[in-house]
N, C-alpha and C positions, 0 to 999 in steps of 0.2 A: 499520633505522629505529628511534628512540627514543621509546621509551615516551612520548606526552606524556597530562599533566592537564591535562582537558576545563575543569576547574571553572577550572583557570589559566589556558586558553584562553579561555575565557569573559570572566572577570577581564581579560583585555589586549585583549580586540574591545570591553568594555565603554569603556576606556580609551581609546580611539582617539577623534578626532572626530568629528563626522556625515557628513563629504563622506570621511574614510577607513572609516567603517565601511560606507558606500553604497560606494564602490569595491571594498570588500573582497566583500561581498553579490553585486552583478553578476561579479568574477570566479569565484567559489566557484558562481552558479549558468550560469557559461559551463562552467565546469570537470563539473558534473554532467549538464549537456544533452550534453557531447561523450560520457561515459562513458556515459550510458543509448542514446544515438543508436545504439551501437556493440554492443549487444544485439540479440538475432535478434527479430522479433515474433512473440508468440504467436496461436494460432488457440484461437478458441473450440472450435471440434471437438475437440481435445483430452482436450476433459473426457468426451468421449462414455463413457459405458462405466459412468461412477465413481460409483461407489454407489450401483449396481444392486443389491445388497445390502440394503440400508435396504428397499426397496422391496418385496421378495420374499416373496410369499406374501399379500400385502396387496391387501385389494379396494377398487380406484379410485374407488368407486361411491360406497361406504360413508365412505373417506377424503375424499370433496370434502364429501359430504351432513356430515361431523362436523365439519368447515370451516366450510364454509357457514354451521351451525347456532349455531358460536361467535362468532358475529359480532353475532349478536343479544344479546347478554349471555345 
């Protein structure tokens, strides 16, 4: 497939009329709904686990109460 420039891409949908640049928009986002459609979905659960790290060693107690306390100015 060939190299193309965006910015001359641009340049030529700028170009186009209103009723082809609205035709061009509705195909271009049929064309992106098919390609995401076509992705697995993800679960939140996922994330379980991740950056347990960050957290380690740190008291919950003390991290809500320095929270909290910044909220007041």
């Amino acid at each position: 497939m060939p190299e193309v420039n965006y910015a001359h891409l641009i340049a030529e949908i700028k170009s186009l009329n209103l009723s082809d640049q609205l035709r061009l928009l509705e195909e271009m986002a049929a064309l992106i709904r098919t390609r995401t459609s076509r992705t697995q979905s993800r679960s939140i659960l996922e994330l379980q686990g991740k950056g347990k790290d960050i957290w380690k060693g740190l008291s919950v107690k003390k991290y809500i109460n320095e929270e909290r306390s910044s909220w007041n100015g």
